[in-house]
C-alpha positions in Angstrom: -2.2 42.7 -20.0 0.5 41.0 -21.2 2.8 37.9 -19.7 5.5 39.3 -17.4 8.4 37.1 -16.4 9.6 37.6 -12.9 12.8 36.4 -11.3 14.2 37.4 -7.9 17.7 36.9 -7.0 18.7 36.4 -3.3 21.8 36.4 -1.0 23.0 32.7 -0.6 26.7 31.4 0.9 26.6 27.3 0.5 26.6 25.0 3.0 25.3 28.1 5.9 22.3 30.1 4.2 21.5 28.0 1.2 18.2 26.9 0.3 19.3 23.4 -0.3 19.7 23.2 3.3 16.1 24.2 4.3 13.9 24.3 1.2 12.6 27.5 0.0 9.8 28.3 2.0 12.0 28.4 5.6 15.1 29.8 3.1 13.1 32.9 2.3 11.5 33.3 6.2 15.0 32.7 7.5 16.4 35.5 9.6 19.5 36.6 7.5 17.3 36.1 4.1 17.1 38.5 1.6 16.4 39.9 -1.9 18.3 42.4 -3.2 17.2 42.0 -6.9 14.0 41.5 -9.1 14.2 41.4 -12.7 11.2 41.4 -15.1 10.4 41.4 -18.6 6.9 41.6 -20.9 8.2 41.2 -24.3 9.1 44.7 -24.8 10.5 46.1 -22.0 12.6 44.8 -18.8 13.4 45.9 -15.9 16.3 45.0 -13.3 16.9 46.2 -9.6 16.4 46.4 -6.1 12.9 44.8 -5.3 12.1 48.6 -3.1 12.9 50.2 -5.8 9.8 48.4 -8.1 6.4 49.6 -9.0 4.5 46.5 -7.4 1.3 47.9 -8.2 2.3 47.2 -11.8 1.9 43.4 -11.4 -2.0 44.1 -10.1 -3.9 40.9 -11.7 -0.6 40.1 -14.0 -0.2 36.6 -16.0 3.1 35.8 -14.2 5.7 33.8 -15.4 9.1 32.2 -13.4 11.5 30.0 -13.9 11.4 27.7 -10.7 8.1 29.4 -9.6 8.1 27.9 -5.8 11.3 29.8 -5.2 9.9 33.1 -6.6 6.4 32.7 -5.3 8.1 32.3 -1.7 10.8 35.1 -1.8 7.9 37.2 -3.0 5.7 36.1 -0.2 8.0 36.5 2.7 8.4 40.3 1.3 4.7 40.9 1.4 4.7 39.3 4.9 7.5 41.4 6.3 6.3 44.3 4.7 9.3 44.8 2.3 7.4 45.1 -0.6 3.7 46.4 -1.0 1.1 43.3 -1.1 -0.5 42.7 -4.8 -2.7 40.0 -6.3 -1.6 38.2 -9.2 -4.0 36.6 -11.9 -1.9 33.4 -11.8 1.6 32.7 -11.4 2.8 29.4 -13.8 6.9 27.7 -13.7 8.7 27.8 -16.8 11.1 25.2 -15.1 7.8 23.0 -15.1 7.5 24.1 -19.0 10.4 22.7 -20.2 10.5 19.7 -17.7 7.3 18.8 -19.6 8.6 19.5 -23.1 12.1 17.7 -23.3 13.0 16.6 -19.2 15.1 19.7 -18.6 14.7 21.7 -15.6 17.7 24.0 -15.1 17.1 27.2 -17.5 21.0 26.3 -19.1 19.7 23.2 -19.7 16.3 24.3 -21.4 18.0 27.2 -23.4 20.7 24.9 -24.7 18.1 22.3 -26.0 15.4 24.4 -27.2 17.6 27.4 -28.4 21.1 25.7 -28.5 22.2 28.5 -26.9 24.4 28.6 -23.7 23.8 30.8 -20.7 26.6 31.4 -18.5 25.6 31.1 -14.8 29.1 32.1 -13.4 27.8 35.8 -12.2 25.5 33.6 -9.7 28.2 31.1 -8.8 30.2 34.7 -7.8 28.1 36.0 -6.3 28.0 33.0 -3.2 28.8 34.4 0.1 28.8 38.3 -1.1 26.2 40.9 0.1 25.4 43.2 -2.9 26.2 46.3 -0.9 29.3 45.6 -1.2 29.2 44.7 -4.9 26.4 47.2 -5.8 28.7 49.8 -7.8 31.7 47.6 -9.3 32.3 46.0 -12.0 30.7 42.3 -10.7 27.5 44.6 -9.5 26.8 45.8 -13.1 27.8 42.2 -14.8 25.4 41.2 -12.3 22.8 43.1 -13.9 23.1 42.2 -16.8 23.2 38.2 -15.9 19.7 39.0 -13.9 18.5 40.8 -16.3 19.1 38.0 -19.0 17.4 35.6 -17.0 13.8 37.0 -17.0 14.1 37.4 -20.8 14.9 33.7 -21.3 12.0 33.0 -18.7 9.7 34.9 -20.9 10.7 33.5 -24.5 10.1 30.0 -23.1 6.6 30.6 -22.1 6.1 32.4 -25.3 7.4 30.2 -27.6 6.3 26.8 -26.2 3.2 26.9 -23.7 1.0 26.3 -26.3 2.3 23.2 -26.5 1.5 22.2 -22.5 -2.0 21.2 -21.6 -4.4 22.3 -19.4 -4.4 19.6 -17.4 -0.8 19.8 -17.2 -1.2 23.5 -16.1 -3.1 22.7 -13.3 -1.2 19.5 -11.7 1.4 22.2 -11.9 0.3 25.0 -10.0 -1.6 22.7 -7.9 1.2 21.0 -6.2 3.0 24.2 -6.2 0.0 26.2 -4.4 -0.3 23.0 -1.8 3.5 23.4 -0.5 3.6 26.8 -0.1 0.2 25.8 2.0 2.2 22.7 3.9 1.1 20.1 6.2 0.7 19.8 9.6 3.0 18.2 11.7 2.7 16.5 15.2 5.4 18.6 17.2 5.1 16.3 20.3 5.4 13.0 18.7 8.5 15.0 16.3 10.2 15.9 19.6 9.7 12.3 21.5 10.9 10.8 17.5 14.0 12.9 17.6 15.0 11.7 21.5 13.8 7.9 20.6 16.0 8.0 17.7 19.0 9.1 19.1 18.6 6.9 21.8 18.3 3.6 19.4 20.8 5.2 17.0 23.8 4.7 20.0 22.3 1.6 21.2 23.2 0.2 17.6 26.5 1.7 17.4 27.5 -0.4 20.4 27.1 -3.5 18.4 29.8 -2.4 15.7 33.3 -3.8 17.1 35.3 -0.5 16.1 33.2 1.8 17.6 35.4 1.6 20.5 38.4 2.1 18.1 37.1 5.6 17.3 36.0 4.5 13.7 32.8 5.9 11.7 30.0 3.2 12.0 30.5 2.3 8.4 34.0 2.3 8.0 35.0 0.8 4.4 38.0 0.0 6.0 36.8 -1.8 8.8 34.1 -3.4 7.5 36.4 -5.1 4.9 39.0 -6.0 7.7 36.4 -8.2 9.8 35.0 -9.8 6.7 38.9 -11.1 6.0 39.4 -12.1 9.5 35.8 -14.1 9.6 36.7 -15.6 6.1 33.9 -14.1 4.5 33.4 -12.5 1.1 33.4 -9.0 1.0 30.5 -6.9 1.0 29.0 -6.5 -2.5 28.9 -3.1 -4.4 24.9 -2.7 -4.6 25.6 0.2 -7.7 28.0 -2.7 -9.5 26.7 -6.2 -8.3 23.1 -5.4 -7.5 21.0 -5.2 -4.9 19.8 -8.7 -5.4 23.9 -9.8 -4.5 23.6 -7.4 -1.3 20.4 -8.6 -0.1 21.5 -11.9 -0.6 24.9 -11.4 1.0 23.8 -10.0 4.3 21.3 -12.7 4.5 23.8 -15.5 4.3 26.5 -13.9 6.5 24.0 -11.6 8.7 23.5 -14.8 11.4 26.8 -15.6 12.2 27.9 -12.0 12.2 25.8 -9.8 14.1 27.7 -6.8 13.1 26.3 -7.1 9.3 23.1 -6.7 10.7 24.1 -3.6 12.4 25.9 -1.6 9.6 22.4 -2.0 7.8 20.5 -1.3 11.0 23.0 2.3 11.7 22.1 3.2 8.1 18.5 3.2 8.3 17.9 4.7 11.5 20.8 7.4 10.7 19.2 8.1 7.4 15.4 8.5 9.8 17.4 10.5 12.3 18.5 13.0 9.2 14.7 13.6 7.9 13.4 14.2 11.3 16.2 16.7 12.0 15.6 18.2 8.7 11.8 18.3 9.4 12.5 19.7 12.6 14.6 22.8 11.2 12.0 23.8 8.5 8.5 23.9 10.3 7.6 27.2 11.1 6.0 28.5 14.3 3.2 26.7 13.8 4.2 23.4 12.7 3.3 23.6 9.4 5.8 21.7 7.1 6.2 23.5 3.5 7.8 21.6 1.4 8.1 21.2 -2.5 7.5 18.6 -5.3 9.1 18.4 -8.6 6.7 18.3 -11.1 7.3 15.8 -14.2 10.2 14.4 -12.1 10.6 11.6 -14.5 10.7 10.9 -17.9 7.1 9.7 -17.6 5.5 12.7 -16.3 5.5 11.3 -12.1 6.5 13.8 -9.6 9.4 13.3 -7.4 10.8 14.1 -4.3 12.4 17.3 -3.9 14.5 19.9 -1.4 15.8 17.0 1.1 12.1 16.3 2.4 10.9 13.5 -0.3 6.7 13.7 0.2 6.7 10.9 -2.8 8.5 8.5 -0.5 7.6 8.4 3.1 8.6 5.3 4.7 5.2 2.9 4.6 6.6 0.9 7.7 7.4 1.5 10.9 10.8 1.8 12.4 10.4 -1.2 15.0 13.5 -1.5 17.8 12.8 -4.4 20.2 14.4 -4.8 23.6 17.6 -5.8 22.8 18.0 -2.9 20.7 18.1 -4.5 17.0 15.8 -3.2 14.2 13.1 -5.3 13.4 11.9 -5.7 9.5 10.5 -9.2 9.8 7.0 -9.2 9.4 6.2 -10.9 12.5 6.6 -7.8 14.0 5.3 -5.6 11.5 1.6 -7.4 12.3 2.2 -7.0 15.9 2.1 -3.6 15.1 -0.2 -2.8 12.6 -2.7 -5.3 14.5 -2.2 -3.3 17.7 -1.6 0.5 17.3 -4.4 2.7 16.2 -2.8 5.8 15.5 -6.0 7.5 14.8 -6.6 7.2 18.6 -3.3 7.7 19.4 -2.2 11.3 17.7 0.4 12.3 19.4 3.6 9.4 20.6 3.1 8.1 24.2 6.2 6.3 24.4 6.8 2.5 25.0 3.5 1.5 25.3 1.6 -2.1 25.0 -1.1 -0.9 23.2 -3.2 -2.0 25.8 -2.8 -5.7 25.1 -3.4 -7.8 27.9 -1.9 -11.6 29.1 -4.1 -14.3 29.1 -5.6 -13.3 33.0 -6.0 -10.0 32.4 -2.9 -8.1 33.5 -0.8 -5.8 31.1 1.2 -7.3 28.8 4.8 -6.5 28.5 6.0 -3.9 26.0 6.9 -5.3 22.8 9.4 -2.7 21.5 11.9 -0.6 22.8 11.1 2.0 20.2 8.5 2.4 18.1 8.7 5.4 14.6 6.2 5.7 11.9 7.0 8.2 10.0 3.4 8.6 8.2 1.7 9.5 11.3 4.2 12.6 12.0 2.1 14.2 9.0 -1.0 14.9 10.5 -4.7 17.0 9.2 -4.7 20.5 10.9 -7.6 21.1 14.1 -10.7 19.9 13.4 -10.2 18.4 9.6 -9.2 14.6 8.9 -7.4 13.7 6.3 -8.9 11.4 3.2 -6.5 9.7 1.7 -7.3 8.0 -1.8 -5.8 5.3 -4.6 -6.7 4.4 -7.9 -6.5 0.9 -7.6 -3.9 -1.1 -9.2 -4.1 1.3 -12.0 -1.0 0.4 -13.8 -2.4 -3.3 -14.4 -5.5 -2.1 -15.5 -3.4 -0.1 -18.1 -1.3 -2.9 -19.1 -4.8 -5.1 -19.8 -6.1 -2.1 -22.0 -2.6 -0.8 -23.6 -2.5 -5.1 -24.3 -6.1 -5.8 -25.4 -5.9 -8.3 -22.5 -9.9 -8.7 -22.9 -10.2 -11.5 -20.7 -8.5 -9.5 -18.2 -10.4 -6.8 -18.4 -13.7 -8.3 -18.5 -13.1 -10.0 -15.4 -12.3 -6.9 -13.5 -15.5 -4.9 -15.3 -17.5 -7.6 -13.2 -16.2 -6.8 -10.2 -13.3 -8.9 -9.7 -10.5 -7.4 -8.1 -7.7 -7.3 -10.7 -5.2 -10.5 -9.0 -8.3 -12.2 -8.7 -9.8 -11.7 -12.6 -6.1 -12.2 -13.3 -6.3 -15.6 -11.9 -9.6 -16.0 -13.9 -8.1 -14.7 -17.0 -5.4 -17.4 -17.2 -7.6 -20.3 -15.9 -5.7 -20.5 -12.6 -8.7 -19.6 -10.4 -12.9 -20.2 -10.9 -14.6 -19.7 -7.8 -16.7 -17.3 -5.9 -16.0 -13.7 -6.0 -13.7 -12.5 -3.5 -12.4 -16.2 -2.4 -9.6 -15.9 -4.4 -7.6 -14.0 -1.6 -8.5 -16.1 0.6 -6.2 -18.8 -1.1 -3.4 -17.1 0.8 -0.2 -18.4 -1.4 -1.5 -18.2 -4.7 -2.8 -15.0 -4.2 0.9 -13.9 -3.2 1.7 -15.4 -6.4 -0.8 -13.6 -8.3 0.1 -10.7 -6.8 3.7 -10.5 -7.6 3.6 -11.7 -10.8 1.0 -9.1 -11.6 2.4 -6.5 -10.6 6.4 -7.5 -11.2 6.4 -9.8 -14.2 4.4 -7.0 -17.0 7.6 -5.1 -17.9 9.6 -8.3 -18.6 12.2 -8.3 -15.9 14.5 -11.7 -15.2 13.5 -14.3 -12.5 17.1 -12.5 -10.8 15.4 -8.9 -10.4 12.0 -10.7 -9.8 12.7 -12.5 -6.6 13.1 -8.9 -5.5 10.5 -7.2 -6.9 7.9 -10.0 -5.1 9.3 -9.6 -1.7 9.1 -5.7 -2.0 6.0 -5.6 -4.2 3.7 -8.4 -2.7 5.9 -9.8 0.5 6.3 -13.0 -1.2 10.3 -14.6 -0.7 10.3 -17.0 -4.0 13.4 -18.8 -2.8 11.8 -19.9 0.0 9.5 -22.2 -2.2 13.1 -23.6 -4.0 13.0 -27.4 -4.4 15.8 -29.3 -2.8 18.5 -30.9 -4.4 18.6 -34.7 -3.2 22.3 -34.5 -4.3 23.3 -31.7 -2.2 20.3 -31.0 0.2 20.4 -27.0 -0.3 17.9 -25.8 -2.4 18.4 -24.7 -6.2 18.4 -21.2 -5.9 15.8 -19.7 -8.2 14.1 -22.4 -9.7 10.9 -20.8 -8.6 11.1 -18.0 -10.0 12.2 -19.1 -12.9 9.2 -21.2 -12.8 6.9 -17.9 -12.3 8.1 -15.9 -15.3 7.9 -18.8 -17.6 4.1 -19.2 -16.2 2.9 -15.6 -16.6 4.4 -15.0 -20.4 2.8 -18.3 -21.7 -0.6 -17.4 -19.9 -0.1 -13.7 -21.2 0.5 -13.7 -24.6 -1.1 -10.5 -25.3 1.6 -8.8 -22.7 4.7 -11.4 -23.2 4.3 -13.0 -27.0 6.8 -12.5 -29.4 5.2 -15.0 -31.9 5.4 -12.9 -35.3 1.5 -13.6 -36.6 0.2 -12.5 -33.0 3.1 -10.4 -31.3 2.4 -8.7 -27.4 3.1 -5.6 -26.9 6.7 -5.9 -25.9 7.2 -7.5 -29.1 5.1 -4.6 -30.9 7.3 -1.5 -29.0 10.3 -3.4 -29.2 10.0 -3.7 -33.1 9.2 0.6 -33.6 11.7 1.3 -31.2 14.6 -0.6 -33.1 12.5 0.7 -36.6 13.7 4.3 -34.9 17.3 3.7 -35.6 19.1 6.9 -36.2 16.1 9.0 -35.3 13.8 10.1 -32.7 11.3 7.6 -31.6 8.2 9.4 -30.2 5.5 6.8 -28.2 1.9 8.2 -28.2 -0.1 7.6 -25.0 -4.0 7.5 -25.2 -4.4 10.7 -23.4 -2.5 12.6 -27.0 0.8 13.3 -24.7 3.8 11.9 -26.5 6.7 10.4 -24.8 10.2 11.4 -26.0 13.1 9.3 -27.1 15.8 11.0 -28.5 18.8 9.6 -30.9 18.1 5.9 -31.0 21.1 3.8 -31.7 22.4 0.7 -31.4 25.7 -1.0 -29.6 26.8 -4.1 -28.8 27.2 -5.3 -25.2 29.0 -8.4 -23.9 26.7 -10.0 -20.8 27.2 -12.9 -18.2 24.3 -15.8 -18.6 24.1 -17.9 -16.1 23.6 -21.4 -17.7 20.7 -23.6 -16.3 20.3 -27.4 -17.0 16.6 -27.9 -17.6 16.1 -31.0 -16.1 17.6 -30.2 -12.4 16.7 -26.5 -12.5 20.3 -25.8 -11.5 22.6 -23.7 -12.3 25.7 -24.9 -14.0 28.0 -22.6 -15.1 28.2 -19.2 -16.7 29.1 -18.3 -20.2 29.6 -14.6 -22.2 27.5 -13.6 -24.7 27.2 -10.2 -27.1 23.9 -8.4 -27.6 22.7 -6.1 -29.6 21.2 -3.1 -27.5 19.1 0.1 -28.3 19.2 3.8 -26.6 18.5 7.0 -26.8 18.1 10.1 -23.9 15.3 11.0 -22.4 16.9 13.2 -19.7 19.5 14.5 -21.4 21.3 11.3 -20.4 21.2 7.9 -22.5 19.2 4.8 -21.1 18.8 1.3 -22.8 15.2 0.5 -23.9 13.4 -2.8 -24.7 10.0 -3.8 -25.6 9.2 -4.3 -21.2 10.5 -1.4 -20.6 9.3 0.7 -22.8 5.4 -1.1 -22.0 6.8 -0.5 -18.0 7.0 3.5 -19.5 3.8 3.3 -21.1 1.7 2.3 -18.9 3.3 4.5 -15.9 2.9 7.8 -18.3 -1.1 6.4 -18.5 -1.2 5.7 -15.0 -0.4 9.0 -14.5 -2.9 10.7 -17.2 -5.1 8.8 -15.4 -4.5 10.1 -11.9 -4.1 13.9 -13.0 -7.8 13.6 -14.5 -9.2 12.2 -11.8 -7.7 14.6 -9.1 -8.6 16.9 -11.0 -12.2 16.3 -11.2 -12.4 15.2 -7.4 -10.8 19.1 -6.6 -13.1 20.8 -9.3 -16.5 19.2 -7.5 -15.3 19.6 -4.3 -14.5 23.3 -4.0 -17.5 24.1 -2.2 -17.0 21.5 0.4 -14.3 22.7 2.3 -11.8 20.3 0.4 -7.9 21.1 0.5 -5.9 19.6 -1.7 -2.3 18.4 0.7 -0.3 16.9 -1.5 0.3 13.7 -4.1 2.2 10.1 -4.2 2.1 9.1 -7.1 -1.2 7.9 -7.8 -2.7 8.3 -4.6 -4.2 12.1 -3.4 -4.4 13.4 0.2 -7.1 15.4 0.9 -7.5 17.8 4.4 -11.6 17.6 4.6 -14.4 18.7 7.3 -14.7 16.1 10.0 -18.4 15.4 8.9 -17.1 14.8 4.8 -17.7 11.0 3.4 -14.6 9.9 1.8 -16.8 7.9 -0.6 -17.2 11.0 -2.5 -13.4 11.2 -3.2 -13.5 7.9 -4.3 -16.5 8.0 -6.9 -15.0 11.3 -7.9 -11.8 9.9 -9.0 -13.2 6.4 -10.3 -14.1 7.8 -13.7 -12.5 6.7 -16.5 -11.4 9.8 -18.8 -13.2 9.9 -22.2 -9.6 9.2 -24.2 -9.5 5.6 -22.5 -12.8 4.1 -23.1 -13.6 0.6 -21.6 -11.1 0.6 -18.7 -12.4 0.0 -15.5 -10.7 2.8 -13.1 -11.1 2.2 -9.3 -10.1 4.3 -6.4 -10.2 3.4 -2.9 -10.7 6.1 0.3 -9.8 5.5 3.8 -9.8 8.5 6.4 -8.0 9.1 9.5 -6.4 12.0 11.7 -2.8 11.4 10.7 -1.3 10.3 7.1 -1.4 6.2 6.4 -1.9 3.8 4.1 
């Protein structure tokens, strides 16, 4: 039987029955859903019509092709469910919008047809067709161009997979349909702790708004306006731009102004927990009747081959700590409280929210201790494993390191961790900063946070400016507050430490950071074929055989602001303007600037990921007959929905392996198991 394309078309009016409001899955069970067209082509003959008036039987066991397959799969679905349409099985069902994501980072069929084929496809007959029921366009003129548009669209579907699958993987194939097949499936939610969520939220969202001044002047919580008016009247600079100054400026901003003006704090504080409010509302309107949660996830989301976050419910992001409001009704991020509750709250015993509760601490003579928090949200644990099945949730371990050692030919690096050292620790060892026992390393408290954040921030060759942030969100550890003091001023010389960390890692990791010409690292050695791609197409091979993309590489000149650092003091003394020479090309159909770290930072994420789709893979494949279900992926970490009596250790050995096209690099995974997503 030959490939058949399939695309359905369904009534949509934007903004009020739109599938970018509730995802696909709930868009196609929705109550004023439907499809009044199918179109589908094999090559040699299409068809195009009303999906009652198709011979389902025809797709028994069919090789199926769409482009956005989720969408189709669930429009196709719901019909079987509501008995529209006669139920069928299909052989398998694979996304041509996955395809061509793969093959050049274009999604959107327009897109694909305009790269691959340089040919445009008009999408206006869909953009007419918003808000109008075919009845009433069935037998005019828009109905019949209709047709024809539909029509088109299944043929394009088909050429793709006929012209190009060859060209994506098996593996590929399967991380594909995977991912697709597991949202479809969902995840359970807890309903009762989503409920008390939705009412605690609310509740702390007002109690925040009251610490805004104009609140009471009927203005929106983050009113441009107003926010700019206090910061004149307080004799403050105004707040920075994060998308022009940076987020380091922001960050650094609210931190200086944030004590003496409360109502900094807030504006931050309203944004995060309106933003939480959002997702559960969101999560709310798109479980079904049983609390299942079908969401989707955009397969080769970035230019490296990750998945991303898709359909307003982002599964690759979910907030890792808890929303904490104390008694006074501020958000707490400090990590003070963070341990108080991580120490305290076992969520495993605890699957459904009780409330304000004290975790059943206890004052020193045995009485209950007073409730620390007002309000207490962690979003993780609203993902839960269905009735009587735990979830197993499991990491490759520092994979992107271990990558960087092995991409690098760090061999001291490497060595250290093939004896069992974990990778801070034998990177310690590698550069002679640590020699003692196995394991003590972590121990050494600051100098493992060091370790840490220069491990997994410094590899890519980013500034000390963009590393103090990267350590305090990578490894917790605030550089500037290790800044010497100046004895002429008594304030400390902002980022002198960390200017003192990224001069330490690249001259104890000259196999990463060298750019000595006998023995160049490997941002010297990408840097030098990128720039020897001038004028063409540079194409960077990954050990797996997958080929990275760059497209078009030129060159321009930039002018850039250096800030200008006396050596002696550490401080910094002025500024001054200087050109540079920098190199693009597109990779998403948009142009980025690459350098030797970032192209190394692209490497070793596209391995990363090799890495991690060969050993799910192999953990799913050895597994079937265990009563494993695959739930869903973040980034190189799988969740698993398991029998209650299944040893996570298996998981973890499965997906330890080292695939055969990366031989001598240690791969480690690490299992933990509990009733309710965490990490």
């Amino acid at each position: 039987m030959p490939v058949i394309a399939l695309d359905t078309e369904t009534f949509y009016e934007k903004g009020v029955m739109d599938v970018r409001m509730f995802g696909a899955y709930a868009y196609s069970r929705h109550p004023d859903f439907y499809c009044f067209m199918i179109s589908v082509y094999d090559g040699e003959r299409s068809w195009a019509g009303g999906p009652e008036d198709f011979d389902w039987a025809s797709l028994e066991g069919a090789d199926l092709v769409s482009h956005n397959a989720f969408f189709d799969m669930c429009v196709v679905t719901s019909m079987i469910e509501k008995g529209q349409i006669p139920a069928f099985k299909w052989k398998s069902w694979n996304c041509t919008a996955d395809l061509t994501s793969f093959l050049c980072n274009r999604r959107s069929l327009a897109d694909a047809s305009a790269y691959l084929y340089g040919e445009k496809v008009d999408k206006g007959a869909r953009e007419d067709m918003n808000g109008v029921h075919w009845r009433n366009v069935k037998d005019t003129p828009q109905g019949a161009e209709f047709l024809k548009y539909a029509d088109g669209d299944a043929v394009y579907c088909w050429r793709f997979w006929n012209t190009h699958s060859h060209l994506w993987p098996e593996q590929e194939r399967r991380i594909s349909q995977l991912h697709r097949e597991a949202g479809i499936r969902g995840v359970q939610v807890d309903t009762a702790k989503l409920e008390a969520y939705l009412e605690g939220a609310k509740k702390a969202l007002f109690g925040i708004e009251q610490k805004l001044p104009w609140i009471a002047q009927g203005e929106k919580p983050t009113s441009t306006k107003m926010i700019a008016q206090m910061c004149r009247e307080a004799g403050i600079p105004g707040t920075p731009v994060k998308k022009t100054a940076g987020e380091e400026a922001f960050l650094e901003w609210e931190k200086t102004y944030s004590p003496a003006y409360p109502w900094i704090a807030a504006v931050s504080q309203w944004r995060s927990m309106n933003k939480f409010l959002g997702f559960l509302e969101t999560i709310q309107e798109r479980i079904d009747s049983d609390g299942i949660l079908h969401f989707s996830l955009k397969y080769f989301g970035a230019h490296t081959g990750r998945l991303s976050g898709d359909a307003g419910v982002n599964m690759q992001n979910l907030r890792r700590d808890p929303l904490l409001i104390d008694k006074d009704g501020n958000l707490r991020t400090d990590d003070a409280s963070y341990k108080e509750y991580w120490d305290c709250q076992d969520r495993d015993e605890i699957p459904s929210w009780m409330g304000t509760t004290n975790w059943g601490m206890t004052n020193e003579d045995g009485t209950p201790a007073d409730p620390i928090f007002e309000h207490m949200f962690d979003t993780r644990s609203l993902f839960v494993a269905r009735p009587g099945r735990k979830f197993v949730m499991c990491d490759l371990s520092q994979i992107e390191p271990r990558v960087l050692a092995w991409l690098s030919g760090h061999d001291r690096l490497l060595g250290a961790i093939r004896d069992g050292y974990s990778v801070y620790e034998a990177a310690a060892i590698a550069t002679g900063k640590y020699n003692g026992p196995k394991g003590g390393f972590k121990k050494l408290k600051d100098l493992y946070k060091v370790q840490k954040a220069q491990t997994l921030g410094l590899g890519y060759g980013c500034g000390w400016e963009k590393y103090i942030v990267v350590a305090m969100s990578l490894a917790g550890y605030d550089v500037c507050s290790l800044d010497p003091v100046d004895p002429e001023t008594g304030e400390k010389i902002f980022g002198a430490t960390a200017r003192r960390d990224v001069r330490e890692f690249r001259d104890l990791n000259p196999e990463i950071a060298s750019f000595d010409k006998e023995s160049p690292g490997i941002w010297a050695k990408l840097d030098a074929s990128f720039q020897a791609s001038l004028g063409g197409n540079y194409y960077l091979e990954l050990p797996s055989g997958r080929v990275l993309q760059y497209r078009n590489v030129r060159r321009s000149s930039k002018k850039k602001v250096i800030k200008v650092i006396d050596e002696a003091t550490g401080k910094v003394t002025g500024t001054k303007i200087r050109d540079r020479h920098i190199f693009t090309a597109e990779t998403d159909g948009r142009r980025h600037e690459f350098y030797g770290g970032h192209l190394t930072e692209n490497a070793c994420q596209a391995c990363g990921y090799d890495v991690f789709g060969f050993g799910l893979l192999n953990a799913i494949d050895n597994t079937k007959a265990e009563g494993v279900n695959f739930v869903w992926s973040v980034h190189d970490e799988g969740i698993f929905e398991v029998p209650l009596d299944f040893n996570p250790s298996r998981i973890e050995d499965l997906m330890s392996v080292t695939p055969p096209w990366l031989p001598g690099c240690p791969v480690g995974a690490e299992a933990q198991e509990g009733h309710c997503y965490k990490k």
